[in-house]
N, CA, C and O atoms as a CHARMM CRD file, in Angstrom:
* protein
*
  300
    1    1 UNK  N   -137.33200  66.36700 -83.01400 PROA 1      0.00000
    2    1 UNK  CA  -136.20800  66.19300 -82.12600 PROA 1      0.00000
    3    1 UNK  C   -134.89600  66.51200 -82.81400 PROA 1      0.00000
    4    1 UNK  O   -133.82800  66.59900 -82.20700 PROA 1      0.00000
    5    2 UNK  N   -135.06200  66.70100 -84.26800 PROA 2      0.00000
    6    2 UNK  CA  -133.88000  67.43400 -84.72700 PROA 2      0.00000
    7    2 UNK  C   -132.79100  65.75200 -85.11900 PROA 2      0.00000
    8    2 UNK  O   -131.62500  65.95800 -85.45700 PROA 2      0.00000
    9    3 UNK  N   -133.11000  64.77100 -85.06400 PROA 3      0.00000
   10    3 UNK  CA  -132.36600  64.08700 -85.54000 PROA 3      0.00000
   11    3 UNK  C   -132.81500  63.28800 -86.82600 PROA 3      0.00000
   12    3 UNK  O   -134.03900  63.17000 -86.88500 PROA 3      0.00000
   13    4 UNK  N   -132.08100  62.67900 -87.92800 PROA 4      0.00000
   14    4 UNK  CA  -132.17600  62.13600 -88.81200 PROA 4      0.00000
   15    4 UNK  C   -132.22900  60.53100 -89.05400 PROA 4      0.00000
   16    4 UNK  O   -131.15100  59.94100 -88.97700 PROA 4      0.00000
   17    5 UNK  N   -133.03800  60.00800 -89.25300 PROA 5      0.00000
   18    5 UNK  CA  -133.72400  58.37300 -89.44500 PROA 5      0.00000
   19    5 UNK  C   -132.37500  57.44000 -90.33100 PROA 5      0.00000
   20    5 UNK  O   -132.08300  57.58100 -91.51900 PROA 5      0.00000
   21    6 UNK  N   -131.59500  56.31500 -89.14100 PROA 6      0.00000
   22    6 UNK  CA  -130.51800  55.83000 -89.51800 PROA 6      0.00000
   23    6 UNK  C   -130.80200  54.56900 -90.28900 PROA 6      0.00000
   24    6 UNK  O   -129.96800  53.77400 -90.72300 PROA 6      0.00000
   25    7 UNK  N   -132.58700  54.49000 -90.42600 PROA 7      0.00000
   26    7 UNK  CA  -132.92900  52.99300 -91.21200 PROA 7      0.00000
   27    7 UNK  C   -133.96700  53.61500 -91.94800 PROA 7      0.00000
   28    7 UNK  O   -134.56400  54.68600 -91.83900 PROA 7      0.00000
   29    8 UNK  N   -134.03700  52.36300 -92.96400 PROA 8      0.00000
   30    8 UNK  CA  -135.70100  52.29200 -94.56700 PROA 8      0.00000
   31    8 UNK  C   -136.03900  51.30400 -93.64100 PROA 8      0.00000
   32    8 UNK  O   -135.32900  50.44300 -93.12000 PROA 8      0.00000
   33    9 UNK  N   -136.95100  51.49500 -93.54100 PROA 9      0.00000
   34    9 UNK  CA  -138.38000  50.19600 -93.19800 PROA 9      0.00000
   35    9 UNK  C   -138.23300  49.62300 -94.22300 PROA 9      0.00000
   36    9 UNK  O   -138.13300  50.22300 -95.29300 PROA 9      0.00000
   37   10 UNK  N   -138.17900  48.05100 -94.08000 PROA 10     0.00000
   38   10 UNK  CA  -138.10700  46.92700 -94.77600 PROA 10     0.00000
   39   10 UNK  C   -139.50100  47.06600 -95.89400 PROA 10     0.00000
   40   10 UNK  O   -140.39200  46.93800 -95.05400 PROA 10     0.00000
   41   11 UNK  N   -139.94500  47.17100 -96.69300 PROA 11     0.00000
   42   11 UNK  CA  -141.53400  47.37800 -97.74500 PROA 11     0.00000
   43   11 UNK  C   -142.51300  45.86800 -96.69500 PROA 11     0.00000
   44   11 UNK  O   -142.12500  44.80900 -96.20100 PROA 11     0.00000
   45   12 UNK  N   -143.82100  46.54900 -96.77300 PROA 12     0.00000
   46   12 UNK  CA  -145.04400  45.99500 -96.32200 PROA 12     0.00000
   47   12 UNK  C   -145.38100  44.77200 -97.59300 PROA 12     0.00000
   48   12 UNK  O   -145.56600  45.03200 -98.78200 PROA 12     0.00000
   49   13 UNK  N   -145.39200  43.64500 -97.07000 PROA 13     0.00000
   50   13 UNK  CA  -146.24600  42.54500 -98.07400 PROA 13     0.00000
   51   13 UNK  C   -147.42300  42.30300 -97.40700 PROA 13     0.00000
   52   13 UNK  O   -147.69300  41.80300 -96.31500 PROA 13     0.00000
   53   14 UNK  N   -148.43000  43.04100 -98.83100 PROA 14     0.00000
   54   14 UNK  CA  -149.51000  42.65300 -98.80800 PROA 14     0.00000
   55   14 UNK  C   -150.01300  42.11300 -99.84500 PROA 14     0.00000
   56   14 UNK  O   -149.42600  42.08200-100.92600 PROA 14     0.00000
   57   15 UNK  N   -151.52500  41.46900 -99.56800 PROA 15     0.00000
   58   15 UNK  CA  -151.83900  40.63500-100.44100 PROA 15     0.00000
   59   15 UNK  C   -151.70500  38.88200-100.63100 PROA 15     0.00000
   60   15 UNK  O   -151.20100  38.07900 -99.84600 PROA 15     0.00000
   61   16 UNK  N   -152.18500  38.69800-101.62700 PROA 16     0.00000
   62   16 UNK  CA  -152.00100  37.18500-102.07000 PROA 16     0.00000
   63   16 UNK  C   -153.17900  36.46300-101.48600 PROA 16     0.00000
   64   16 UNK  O   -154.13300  36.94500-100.87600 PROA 16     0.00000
   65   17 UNK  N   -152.92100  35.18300-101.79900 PROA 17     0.00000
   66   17 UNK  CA  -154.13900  34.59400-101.28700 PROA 17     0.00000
   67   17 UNK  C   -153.84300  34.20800 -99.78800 PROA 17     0.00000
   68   17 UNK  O   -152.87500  34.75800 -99.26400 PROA 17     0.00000
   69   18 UNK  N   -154.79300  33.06200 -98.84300 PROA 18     0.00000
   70   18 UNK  CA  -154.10300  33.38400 -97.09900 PROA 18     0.00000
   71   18 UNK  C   -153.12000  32.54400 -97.25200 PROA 18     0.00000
   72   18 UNK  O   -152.29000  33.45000 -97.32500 PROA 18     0.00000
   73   19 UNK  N   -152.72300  31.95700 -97.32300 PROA 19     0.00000
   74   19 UNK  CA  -151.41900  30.78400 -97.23500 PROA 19     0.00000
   75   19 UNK  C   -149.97300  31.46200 -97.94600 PROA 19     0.00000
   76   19 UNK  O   -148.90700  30.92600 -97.64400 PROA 19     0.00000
   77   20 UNK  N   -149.96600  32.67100 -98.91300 PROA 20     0.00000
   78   20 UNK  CA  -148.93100  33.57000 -98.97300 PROA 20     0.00000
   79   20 UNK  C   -148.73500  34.29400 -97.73200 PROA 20     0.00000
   80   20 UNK  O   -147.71900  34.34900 -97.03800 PROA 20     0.00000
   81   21 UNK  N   -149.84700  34.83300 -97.56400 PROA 21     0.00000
   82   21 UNK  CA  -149.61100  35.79600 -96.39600 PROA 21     0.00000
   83   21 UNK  C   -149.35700  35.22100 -95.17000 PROA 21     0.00000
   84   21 UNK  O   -148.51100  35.66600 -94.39400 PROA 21     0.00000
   85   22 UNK  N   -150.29600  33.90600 -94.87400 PROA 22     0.00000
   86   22 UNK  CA  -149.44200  33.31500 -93.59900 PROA 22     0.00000
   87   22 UNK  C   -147.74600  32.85100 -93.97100 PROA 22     0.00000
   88   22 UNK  O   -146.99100  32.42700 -93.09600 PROA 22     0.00000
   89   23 UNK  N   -147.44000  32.98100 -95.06200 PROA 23     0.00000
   90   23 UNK  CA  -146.13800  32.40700 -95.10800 PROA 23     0.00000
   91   23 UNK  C   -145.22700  33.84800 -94.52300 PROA 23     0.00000
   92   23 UNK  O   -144.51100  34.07200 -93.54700 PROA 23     0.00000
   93   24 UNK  N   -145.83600  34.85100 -96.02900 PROA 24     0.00000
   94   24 UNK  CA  -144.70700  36.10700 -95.32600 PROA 24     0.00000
   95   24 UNK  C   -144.84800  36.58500 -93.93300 PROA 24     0.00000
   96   24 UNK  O   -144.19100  37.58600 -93.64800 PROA 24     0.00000
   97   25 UNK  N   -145.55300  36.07600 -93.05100 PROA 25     0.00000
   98   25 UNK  CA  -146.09700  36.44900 -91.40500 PROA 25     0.00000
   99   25 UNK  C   -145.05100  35.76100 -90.93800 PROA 25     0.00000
  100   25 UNK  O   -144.41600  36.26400 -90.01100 PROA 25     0.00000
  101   26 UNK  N   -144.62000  34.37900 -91.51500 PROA 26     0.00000
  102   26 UNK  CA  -143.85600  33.32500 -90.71200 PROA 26     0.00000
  103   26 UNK  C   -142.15200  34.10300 -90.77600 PROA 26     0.00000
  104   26 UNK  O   -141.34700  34.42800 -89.90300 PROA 26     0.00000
  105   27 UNK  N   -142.15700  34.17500 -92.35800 PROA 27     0.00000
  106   27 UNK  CA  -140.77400  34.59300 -92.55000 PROA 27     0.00000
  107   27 UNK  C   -140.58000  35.79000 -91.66900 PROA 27     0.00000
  108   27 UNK  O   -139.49100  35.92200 -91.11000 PROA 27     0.00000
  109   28 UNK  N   -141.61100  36.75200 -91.47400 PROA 28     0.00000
  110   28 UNK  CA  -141.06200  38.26400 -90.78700 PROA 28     0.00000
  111   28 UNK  C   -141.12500  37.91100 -88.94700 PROA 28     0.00000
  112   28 UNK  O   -140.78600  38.75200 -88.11400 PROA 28     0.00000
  113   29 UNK  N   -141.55200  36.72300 -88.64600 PROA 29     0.00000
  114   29 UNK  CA  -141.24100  36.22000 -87.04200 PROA 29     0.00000
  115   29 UNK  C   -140.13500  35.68300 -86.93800 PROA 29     0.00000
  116   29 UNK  O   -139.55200  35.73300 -85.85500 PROA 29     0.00000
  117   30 UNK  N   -139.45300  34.90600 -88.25600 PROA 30     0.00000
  118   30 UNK  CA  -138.17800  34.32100 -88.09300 PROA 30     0.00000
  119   30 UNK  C   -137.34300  35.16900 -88.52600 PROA 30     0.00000
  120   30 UNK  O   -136.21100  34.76400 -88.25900 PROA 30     0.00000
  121   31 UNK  N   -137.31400  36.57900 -89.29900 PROA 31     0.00000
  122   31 UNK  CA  -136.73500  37.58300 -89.19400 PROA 31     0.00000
  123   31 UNK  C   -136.57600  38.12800 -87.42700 PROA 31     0.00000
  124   31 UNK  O   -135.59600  38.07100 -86.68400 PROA 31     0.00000
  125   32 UNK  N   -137.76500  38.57100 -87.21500 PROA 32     0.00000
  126   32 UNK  CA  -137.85700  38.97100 -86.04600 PROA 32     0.00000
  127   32 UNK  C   -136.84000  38.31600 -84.45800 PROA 32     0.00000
  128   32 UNK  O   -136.05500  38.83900 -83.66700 PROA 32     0.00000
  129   33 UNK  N   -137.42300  36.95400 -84.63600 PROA 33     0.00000
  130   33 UNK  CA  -136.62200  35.63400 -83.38400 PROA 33     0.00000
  131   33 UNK  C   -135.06500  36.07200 -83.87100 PROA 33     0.00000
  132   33 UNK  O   -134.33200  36.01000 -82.88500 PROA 33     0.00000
  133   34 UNK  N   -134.45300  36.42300 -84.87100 PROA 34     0.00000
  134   34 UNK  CA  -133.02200  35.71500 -85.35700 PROA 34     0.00000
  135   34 UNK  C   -132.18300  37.74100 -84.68300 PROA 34     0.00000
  136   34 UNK  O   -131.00700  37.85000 -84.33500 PROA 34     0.00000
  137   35 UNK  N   -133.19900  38.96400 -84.69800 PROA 35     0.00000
  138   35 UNK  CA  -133.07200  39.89100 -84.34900 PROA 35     0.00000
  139   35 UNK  C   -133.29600  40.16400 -82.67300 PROA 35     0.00000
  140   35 UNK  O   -132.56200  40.80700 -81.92300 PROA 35     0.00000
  141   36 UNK  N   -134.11600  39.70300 -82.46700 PROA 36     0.00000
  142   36 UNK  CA  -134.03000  39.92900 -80.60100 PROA 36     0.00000
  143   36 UNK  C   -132.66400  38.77800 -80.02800 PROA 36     0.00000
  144   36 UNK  O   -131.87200  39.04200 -79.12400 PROA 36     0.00000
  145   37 UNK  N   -132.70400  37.22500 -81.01900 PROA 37     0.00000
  146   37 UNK  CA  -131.37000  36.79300 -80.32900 PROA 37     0.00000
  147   37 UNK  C   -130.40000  37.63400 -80.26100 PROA 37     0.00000
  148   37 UNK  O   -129.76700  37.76800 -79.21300 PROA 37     0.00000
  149   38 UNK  N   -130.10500  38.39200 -81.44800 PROA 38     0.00000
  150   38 UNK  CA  -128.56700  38.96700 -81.53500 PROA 38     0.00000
  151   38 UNK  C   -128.70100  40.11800 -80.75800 PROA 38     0.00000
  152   38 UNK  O   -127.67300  40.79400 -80.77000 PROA 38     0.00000
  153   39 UNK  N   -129.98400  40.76500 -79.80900 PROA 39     0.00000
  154   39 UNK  CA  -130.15800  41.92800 -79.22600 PROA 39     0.00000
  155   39 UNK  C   -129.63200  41.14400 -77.72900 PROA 39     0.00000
  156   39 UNK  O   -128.74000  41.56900 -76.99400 PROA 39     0.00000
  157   40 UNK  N   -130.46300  39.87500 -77.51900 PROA 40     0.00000
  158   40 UNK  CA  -130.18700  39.53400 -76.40100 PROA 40     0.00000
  159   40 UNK  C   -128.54800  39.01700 -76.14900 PROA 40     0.00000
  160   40 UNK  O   -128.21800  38.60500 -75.03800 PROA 40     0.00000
  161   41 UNK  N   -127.51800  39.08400 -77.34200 PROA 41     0.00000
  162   41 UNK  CA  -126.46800  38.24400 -76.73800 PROA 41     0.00000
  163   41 UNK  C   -125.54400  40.10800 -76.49400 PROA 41     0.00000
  164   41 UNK  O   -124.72600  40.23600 -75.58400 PROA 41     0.00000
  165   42 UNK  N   -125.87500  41.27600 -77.41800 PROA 42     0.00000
  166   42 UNK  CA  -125.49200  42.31200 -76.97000 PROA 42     0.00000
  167   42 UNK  C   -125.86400  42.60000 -75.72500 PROA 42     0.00000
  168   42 UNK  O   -124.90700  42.81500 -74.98100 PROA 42     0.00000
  169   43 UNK  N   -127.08100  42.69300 -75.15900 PROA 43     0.00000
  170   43 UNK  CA  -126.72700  42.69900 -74.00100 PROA 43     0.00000
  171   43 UNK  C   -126.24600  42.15100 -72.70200 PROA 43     0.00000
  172   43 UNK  O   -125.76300  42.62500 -71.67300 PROA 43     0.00000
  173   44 UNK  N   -126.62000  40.76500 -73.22500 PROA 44     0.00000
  174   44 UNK  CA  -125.34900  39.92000 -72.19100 PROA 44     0.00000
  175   44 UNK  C   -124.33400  40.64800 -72.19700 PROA 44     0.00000
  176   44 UNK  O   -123.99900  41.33300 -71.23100 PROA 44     0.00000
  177   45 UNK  N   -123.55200  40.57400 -73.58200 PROA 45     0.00000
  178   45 UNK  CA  -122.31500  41.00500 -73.57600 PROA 45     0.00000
  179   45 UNK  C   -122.03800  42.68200 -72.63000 PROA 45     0.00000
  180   45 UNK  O   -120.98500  42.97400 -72.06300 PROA 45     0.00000
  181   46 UNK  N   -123.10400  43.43400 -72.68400 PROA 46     0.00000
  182   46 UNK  CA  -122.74600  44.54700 -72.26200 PROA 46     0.00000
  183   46 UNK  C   -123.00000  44.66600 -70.87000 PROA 46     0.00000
  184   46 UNK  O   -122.94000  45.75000 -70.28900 PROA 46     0.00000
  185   47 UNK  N   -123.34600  43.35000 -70.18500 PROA 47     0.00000
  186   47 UNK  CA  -123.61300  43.26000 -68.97100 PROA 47     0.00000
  187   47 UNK  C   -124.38300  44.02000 -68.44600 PROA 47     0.00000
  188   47 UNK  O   -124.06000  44.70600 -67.47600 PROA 47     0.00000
  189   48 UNK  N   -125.92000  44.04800 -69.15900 PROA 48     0.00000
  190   48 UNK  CA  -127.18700  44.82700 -69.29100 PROA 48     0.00000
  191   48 UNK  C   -128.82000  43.76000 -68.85100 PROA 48     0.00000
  192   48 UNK  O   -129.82100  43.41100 -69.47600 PROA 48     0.00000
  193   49 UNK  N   -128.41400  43.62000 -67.77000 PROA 49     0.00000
  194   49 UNK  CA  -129.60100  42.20100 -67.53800 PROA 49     0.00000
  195   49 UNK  C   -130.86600  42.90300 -67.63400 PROA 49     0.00000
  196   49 UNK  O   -131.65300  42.20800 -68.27700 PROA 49     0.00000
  197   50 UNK  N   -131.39300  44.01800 -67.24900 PROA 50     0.00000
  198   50 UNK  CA  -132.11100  44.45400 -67.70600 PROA 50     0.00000
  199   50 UNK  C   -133.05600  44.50300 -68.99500 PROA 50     0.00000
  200   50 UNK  O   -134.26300  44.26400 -69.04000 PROA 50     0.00000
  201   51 UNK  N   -131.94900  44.98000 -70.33000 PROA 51     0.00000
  202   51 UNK  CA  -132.39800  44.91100 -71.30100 PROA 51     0.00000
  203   51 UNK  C   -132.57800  43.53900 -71.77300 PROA 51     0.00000
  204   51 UNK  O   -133.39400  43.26900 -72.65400 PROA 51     0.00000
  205   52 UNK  N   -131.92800  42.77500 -71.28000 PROA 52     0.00000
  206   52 UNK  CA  -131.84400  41.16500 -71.78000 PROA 52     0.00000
  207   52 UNK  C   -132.98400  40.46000 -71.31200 PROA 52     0.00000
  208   52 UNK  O   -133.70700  39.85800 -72.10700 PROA 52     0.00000
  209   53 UNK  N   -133.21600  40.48200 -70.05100 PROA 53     0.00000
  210   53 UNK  CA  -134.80800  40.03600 -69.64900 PROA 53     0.00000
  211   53 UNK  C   -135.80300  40.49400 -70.46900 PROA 53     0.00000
  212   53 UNK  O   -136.35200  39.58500 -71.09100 PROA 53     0.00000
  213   54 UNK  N   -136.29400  41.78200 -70.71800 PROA 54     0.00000
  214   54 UNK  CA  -136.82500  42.46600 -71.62800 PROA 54     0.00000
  215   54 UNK  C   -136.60200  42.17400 -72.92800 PROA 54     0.00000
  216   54 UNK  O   -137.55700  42.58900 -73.58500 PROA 54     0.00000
  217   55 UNK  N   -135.73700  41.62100 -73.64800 PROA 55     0.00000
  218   55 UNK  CA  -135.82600  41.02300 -75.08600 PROA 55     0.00000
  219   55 UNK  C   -135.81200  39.52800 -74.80600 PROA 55     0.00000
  220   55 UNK  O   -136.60200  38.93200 -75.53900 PROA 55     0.00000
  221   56 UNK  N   -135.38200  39.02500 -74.26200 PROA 56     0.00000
  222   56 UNK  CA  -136.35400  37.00600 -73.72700 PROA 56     0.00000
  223   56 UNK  C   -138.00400  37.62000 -73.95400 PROA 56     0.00000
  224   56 UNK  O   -138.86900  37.31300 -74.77400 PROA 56     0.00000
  225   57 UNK  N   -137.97800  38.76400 -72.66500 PROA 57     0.00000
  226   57 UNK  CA  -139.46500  38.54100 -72.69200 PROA 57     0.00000
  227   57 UNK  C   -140.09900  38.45700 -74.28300 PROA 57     0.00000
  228   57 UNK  O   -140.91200  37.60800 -74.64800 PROA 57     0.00000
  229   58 UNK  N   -139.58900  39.42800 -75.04600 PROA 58     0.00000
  230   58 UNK  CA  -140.53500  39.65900 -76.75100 PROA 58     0.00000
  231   58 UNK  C   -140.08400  38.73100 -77.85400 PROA 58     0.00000
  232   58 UNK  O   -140.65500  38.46300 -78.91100 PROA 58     0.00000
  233   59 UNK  N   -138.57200  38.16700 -77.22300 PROA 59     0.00000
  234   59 UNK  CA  -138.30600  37.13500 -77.96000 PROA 59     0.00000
  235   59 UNK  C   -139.58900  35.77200 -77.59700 PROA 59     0.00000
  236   59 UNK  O   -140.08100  35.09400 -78.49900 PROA 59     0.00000
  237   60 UNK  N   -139.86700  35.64000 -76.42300 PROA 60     0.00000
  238   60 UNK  CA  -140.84800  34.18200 -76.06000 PROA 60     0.00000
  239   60 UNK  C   -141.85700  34.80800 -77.01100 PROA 60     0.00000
  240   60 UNK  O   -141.76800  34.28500 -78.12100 PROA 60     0.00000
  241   61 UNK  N   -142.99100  35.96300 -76.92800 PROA 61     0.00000
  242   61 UNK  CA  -143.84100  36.31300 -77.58000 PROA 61     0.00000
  243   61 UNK  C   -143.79500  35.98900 -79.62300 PROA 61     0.00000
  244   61 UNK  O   -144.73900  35.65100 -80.33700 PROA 61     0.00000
  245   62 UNK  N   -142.68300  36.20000 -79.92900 PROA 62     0.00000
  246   62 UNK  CA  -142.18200  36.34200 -81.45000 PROA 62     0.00000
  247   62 UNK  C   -142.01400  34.79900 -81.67700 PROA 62     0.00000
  248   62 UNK  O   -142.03600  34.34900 -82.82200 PROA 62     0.00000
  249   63 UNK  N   -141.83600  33.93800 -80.51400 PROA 63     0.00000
  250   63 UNK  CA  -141.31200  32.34300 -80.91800 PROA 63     0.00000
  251   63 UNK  C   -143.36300  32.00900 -81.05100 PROA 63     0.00000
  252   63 UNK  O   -143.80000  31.32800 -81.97900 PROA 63     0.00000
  253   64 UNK  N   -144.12300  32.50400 -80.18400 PROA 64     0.00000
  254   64 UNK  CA  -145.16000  31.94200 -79.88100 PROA 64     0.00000
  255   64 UNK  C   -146.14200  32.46600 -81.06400 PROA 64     0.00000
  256   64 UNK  O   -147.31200  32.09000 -81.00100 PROA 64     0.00000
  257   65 UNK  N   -145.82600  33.14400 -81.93100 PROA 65     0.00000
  258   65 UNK  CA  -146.31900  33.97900 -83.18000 PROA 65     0.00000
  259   65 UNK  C   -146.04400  32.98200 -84.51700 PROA 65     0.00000
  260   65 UNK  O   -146.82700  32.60400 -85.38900 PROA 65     0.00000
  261   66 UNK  N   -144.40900  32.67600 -84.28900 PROA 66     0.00000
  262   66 UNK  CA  -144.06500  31.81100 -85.11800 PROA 66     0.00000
  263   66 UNK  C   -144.80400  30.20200 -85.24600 PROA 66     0.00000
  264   66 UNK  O   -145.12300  29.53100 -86.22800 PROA 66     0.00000
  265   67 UNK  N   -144.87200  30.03100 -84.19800 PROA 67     0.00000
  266   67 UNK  CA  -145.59200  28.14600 -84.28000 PROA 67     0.00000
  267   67 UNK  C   -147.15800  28.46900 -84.51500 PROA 67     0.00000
  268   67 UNK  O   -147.86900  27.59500 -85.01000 PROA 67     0.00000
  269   68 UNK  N   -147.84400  30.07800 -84.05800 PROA 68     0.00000
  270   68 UNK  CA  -149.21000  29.95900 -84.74200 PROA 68     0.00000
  271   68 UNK  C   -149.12100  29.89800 -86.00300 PROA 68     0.00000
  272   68 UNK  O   -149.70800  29.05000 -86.67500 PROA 68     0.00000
  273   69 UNK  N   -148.24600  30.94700 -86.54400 PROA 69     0.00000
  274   69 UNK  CA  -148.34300  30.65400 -88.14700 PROA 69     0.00000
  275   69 UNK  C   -147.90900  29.34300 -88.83300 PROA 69     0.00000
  276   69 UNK  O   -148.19900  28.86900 -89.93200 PROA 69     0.00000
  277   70 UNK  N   -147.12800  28.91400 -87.83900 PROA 70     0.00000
  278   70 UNK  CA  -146.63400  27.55100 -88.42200 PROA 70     0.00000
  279   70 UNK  C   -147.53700  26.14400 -88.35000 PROA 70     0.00000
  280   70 UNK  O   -147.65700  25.09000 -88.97400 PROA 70     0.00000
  281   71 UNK  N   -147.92600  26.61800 -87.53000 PROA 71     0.00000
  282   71 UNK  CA  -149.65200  25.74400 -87.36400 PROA 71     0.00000
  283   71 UNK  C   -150.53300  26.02000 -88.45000 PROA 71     0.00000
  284   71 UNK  O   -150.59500  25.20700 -89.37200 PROA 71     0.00000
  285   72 UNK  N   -151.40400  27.32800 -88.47100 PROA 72     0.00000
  286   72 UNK  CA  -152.23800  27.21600 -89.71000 PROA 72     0.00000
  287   72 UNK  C   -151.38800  27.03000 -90.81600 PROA 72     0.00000
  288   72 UNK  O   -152.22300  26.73900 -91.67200 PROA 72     0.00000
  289   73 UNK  N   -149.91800  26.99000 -91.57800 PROA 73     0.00000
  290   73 UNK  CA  -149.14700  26.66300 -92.52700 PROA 73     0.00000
  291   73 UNK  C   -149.85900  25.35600 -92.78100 PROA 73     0.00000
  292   73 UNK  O   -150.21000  25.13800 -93.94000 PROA 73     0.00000
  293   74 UNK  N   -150.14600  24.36700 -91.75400 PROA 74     0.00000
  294   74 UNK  CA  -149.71300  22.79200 -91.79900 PROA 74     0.00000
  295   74 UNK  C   -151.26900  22.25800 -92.22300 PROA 74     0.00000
  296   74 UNK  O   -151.43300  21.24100 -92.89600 PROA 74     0.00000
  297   75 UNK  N   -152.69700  23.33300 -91.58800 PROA 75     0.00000
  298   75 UNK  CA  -153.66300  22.98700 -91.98700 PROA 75     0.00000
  299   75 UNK  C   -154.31200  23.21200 -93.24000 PROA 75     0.00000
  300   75 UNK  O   -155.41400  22.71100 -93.46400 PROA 75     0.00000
């Protein structure tokens, strides 16, 4: 398409034993939740209900990711 890539992908953590990896799963959902909020208050702001329904929606999904991992964390 002739255009040039304005982001680096954050590096892949892999590995460790499961209780690392469920941790870095947790941290990259609370990365994730803290990124669709600030998507969803741009589009409030841009008076875009559209896109804003549409990031609630993947924001609920990313909250419901977070308490699984935060669940097996606890067992």
């Amino acid at each position: 398409m002739g255009g040039t890539p304005t982001t680096k992908p954050d590096p892949i953590m892999v590995g460790g034993d499961l209780s690392k990896m469920l941790s870095d799963d947790k941290k990259a959902e609370e990365e994730a939740i803290a990124l669709y909020k600030s998507y969803i208050k741009l589009a409030s702001d841009a008076n875009d209900p559209v896109s804003r329904l549409l990031f609630e929606e993947v924001l609920g999904e990313e909250e419901k990711h977070h308490d699984t991992f935060t669940k097996l964390l606890e067992k």
